[in-house]
PDB file as gemmi writes it, atoms N, CA and C in Angstrom:
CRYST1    1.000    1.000    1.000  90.00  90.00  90.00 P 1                      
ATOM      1  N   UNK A   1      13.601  21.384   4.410  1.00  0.00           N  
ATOM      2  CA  UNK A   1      14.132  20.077   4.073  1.00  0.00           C  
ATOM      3  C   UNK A   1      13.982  19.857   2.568  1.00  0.00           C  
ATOM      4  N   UNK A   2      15.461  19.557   2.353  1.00  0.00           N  
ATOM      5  CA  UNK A   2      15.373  19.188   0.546  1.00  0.00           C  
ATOM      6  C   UNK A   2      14.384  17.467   0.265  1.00  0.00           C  
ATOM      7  N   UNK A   3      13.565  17.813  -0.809  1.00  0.00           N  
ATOM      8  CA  UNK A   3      12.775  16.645  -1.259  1.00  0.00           C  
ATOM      9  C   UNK A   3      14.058  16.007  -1.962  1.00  0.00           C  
ATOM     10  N   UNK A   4      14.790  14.618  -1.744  1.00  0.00           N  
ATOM     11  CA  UNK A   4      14.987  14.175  -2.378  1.00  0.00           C  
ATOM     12  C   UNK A   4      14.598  12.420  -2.554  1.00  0.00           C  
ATOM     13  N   UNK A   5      15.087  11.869  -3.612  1.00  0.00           N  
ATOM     14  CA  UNK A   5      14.360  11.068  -4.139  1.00  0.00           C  
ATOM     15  C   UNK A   5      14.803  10.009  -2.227  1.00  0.00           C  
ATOM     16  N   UNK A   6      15.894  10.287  -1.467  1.00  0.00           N  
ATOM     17  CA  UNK A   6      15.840   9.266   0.095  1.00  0.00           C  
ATOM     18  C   UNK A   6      14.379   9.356   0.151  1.00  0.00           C  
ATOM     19  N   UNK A   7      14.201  11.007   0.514  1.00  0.00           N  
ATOM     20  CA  UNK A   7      13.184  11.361   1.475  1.00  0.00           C  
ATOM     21  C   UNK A   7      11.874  10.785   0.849  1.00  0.00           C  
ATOM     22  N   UNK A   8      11.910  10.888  -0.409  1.00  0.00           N  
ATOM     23  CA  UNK A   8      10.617  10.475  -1.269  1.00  0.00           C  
ATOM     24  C   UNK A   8       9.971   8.382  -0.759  1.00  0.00           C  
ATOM     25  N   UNK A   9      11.176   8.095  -0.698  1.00  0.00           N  
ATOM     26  CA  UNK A   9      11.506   6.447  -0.630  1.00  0.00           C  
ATOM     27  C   UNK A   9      11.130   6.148   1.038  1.00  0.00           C  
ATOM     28  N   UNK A  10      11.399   6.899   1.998  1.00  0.00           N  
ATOM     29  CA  UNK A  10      11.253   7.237   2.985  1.00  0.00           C  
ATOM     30  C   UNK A  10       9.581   7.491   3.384  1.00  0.00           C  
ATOM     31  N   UNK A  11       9.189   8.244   2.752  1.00  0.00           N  
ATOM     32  CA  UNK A  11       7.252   8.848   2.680  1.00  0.00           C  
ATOM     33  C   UNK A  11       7.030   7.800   2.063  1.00  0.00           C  
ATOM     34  N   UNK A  12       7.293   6.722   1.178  1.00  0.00           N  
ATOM     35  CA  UNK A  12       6.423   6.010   0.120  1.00  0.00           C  
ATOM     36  C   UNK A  12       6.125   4.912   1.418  1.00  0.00           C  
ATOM     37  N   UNK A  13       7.619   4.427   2.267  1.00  0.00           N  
ATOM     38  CA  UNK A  13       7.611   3.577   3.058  1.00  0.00           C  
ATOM     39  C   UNK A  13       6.153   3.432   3.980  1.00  0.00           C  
ATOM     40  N   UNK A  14       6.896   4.714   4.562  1.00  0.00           N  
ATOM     41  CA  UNK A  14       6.123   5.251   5.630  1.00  0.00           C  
ATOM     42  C   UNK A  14       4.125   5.492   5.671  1.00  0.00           C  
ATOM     43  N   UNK A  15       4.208   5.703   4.179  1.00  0.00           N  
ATOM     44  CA  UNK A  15       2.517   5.639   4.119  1.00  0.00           C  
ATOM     45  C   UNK A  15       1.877   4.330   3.687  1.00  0.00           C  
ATOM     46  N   UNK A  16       2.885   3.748   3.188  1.00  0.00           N  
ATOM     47  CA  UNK A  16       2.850   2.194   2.981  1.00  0.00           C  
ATOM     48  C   UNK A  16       2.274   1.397   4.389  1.00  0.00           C  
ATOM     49  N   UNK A  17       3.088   1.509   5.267  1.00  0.00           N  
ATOM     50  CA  UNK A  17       2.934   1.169   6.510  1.00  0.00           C  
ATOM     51  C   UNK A  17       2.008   1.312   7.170  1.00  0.00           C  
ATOM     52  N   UNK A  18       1.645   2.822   7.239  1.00  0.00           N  
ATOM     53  CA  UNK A  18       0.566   3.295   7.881  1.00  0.00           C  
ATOM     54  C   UNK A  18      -0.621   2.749   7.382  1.00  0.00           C  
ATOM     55  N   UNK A  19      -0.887   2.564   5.848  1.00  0.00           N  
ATOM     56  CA  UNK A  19      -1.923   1.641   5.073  1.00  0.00           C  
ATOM     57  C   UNK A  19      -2.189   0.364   5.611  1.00  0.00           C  
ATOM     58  N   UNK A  20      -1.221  -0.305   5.919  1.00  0.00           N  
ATOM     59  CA  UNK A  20      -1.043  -1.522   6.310  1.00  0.00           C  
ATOM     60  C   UNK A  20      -1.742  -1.825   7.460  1.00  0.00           C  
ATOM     61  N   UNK A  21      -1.303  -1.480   8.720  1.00  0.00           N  
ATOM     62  CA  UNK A  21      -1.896  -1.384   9.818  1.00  0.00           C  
ATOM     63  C   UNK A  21      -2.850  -0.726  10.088  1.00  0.00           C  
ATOM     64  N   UNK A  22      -3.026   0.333   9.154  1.00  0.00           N  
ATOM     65  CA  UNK A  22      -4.665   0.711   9.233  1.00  0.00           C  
ATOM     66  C   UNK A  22      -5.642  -0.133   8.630  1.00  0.00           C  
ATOM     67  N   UNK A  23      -5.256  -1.175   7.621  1.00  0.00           N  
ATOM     68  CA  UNK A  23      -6.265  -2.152   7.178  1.00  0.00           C  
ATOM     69  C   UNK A  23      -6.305  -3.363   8.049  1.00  0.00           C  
ATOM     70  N   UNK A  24      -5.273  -3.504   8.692  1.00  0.00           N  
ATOM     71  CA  UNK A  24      -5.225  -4.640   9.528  1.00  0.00           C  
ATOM     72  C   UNK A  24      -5.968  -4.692  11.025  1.00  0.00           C  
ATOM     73  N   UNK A  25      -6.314  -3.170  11.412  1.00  0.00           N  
ATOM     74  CA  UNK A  25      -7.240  -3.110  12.725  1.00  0.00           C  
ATOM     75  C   UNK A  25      -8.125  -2.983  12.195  1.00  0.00           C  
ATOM     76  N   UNK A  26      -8.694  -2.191  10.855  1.00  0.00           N  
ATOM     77  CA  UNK A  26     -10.254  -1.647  10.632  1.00  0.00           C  
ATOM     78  C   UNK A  26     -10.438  -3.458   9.986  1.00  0.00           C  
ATOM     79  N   UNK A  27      -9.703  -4.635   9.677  1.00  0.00           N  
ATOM     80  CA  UNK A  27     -10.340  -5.746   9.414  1.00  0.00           C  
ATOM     81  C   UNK A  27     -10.554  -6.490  10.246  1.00  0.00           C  
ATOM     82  N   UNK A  28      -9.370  -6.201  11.376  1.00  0.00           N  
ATOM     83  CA  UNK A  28      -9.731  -7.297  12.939  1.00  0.00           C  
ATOM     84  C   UNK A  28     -11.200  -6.352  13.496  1.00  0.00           C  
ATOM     85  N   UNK A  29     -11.507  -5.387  13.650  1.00  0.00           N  
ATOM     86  CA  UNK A  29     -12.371  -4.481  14.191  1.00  0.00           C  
ATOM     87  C   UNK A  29     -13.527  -5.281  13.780  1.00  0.00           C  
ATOM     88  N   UNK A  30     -13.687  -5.045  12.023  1.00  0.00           N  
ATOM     89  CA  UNK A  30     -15.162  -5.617  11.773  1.00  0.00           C  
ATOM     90  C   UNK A  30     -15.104  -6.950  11.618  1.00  0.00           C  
ATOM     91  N   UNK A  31     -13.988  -8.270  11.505  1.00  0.00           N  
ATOM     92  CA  UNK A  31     -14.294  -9.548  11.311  1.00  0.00           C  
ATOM     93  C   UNK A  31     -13.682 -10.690  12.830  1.00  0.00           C  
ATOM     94  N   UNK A  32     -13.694  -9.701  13.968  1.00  0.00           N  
ATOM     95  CA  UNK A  32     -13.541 -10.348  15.029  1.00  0.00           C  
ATOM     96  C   UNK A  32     -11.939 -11.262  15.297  1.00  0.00           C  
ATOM     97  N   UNK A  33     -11.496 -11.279  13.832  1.00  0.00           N  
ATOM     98  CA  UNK A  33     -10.387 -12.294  13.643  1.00  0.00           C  
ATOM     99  C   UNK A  33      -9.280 -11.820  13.371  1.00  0.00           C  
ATOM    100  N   UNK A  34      -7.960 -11.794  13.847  1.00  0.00           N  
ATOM    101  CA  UNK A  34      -6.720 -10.743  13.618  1.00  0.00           C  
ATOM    102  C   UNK A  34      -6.192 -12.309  12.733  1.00  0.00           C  
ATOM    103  N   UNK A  35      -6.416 -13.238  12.263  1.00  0.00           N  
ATOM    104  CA  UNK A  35      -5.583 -14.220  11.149  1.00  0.00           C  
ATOM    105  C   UNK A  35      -6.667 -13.946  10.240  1.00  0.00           C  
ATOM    106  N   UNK A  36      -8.093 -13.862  10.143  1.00  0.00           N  
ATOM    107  CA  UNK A  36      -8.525 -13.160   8.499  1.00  0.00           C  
ATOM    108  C   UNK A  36      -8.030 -11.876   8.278  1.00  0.00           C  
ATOM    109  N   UNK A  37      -8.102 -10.845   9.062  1.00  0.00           N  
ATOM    110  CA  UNK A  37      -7.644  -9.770   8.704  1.00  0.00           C  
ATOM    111  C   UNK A  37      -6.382  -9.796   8.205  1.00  0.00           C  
ATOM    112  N   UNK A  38      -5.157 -10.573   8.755  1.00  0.00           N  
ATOM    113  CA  UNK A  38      -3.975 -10.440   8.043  1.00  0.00           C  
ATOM    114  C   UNK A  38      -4.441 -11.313   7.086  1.00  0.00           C  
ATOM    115  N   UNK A  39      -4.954 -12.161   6.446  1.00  0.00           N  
ATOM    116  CA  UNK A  39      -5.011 -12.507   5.354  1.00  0.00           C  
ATOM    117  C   UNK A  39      -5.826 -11.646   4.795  1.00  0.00           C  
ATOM    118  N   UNK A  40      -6.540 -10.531   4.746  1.00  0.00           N  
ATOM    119  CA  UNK A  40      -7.167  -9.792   4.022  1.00  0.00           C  
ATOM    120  C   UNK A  40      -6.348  -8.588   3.875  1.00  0.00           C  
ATOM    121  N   UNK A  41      -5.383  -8.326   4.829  1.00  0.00           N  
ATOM    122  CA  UNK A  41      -4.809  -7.240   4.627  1.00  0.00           C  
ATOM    123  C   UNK A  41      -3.248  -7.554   3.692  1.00  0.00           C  
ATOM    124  N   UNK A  42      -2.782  -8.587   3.733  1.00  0.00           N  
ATOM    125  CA  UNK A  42      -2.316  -9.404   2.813  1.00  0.00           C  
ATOM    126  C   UNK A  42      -2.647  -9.518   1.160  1.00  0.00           C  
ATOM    127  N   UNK A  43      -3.590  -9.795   1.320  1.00  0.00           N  
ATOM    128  CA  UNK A  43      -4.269 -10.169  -0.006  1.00  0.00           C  
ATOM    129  C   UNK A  43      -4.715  -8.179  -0.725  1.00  0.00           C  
ATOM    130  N   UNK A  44      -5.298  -7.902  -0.133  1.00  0.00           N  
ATOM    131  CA  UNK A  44      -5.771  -6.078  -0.533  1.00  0.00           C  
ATOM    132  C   UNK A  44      -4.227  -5.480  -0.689  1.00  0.00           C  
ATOM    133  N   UNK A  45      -3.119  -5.758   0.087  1.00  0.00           N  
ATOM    134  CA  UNK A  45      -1.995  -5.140   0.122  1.00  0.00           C  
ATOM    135  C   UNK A  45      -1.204  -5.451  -1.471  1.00  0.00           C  
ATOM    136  N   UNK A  46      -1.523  -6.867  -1.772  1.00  0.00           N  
ATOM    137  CA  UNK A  46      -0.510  -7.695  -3.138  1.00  0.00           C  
ATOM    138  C   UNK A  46      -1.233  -6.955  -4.323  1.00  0.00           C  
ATOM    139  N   UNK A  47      -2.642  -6.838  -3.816  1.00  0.00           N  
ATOM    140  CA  UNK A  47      -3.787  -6.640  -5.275  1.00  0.00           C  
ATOM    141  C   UNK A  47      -3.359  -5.065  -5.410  1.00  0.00           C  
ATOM    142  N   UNK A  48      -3.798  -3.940  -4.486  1.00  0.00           N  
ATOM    143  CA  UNK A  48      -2.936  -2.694  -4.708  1.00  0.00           C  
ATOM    144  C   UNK A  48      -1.754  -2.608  -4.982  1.00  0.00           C  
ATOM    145  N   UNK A  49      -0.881  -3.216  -5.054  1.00  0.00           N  
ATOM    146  CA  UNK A  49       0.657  -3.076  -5.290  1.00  0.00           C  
ATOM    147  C   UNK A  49       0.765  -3.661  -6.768  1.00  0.00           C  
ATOM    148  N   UNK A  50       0.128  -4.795  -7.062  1.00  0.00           N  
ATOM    149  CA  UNK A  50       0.053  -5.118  -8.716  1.00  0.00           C  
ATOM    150  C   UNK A  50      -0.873  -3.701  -9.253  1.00  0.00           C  
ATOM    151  N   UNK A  51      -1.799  -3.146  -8.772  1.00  0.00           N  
ATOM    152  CA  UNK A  51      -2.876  -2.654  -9.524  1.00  0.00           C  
ATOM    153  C   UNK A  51      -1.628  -1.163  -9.799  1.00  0.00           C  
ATOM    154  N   UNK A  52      -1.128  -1.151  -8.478  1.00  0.00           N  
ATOM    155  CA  UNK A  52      -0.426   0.651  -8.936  1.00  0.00           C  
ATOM    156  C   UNK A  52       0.948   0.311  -9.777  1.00  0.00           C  
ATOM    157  N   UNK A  53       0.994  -0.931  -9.998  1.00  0.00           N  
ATOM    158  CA  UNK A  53       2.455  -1.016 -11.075  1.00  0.00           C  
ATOM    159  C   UNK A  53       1.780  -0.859 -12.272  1.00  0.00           C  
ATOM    160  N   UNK A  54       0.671  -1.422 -12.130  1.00  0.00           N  
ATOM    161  CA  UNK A  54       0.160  -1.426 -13.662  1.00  0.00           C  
ATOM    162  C   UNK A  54      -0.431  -0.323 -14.679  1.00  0.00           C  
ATOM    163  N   UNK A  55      -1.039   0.901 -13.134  1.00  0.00           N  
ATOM    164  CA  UNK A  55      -1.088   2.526 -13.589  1.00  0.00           C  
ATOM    165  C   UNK A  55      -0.178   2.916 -14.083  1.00  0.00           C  
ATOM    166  N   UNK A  56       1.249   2.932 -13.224  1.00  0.00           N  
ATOM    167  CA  UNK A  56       2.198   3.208 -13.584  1.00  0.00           C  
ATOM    168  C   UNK A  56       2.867   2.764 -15.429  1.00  0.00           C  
ATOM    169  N   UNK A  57       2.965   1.732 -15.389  1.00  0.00           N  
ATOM    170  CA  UNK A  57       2.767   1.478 -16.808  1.00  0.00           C  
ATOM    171  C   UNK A  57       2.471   2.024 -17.842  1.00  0.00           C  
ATOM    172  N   UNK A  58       0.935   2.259 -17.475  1.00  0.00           N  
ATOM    173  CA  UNK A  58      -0.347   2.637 -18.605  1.00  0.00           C  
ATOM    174  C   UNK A  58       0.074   4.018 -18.514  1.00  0.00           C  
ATOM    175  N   UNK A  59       0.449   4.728 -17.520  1.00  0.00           N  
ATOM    176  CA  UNK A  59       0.946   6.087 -17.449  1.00  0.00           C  
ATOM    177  C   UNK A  59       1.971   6.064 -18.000  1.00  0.00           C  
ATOM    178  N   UNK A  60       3.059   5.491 -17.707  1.00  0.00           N  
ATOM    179  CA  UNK A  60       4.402   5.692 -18.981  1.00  0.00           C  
ATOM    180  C   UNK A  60       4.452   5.739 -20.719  1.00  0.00           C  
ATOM    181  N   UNK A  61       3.099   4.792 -20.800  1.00  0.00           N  
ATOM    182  CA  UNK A  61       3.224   5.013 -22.324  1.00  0.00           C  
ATOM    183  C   UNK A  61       2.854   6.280 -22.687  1.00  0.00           C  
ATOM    184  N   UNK A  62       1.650   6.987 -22.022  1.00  0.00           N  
ATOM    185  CA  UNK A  62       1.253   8.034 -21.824  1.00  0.00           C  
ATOM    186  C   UNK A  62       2.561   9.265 -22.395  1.00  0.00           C  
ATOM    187  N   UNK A  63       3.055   8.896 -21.460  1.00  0.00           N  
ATOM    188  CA  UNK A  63       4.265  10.447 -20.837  1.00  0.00           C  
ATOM    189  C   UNK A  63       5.543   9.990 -21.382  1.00  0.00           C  
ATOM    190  N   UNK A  64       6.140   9.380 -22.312  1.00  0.00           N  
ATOM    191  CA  UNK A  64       7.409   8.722 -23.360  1.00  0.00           C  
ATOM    192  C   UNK A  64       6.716   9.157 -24.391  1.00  0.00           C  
TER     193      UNK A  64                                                      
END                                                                             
């Protein structure tokens, strides 16, 4: 199977997801509560997604 940038967009999804719902049982698991956990898995989900735009960034000036 050719890597292309679908398939790439496709895996980013896909492990995205899997992140997701893996933070959302391991937070209902330890805080008894499936509405903190989505708000924690919510909140950890926005903070990683700002934090890896902002690698990204700091890496571009890098590599230009």
């Amino acid at each position: 199977m050719q890597n292309t940038k679908k398939i790439s967009l496709l895996k980013a999804v896909s492990w995205q997801t899997l992140g997701i719902f893996s933070t959302l049982i391991t937070t209902w698991i330890v805080t008894g509560s499936i509405s903190l956990a989505g708000n924690l898995t919510f909140a950890m989900t926005s903070v990683a997604f700002v934090m890896y735009f902002l690698h990204e960034r700091v890496w571009a000036r890098f590599t230009n």
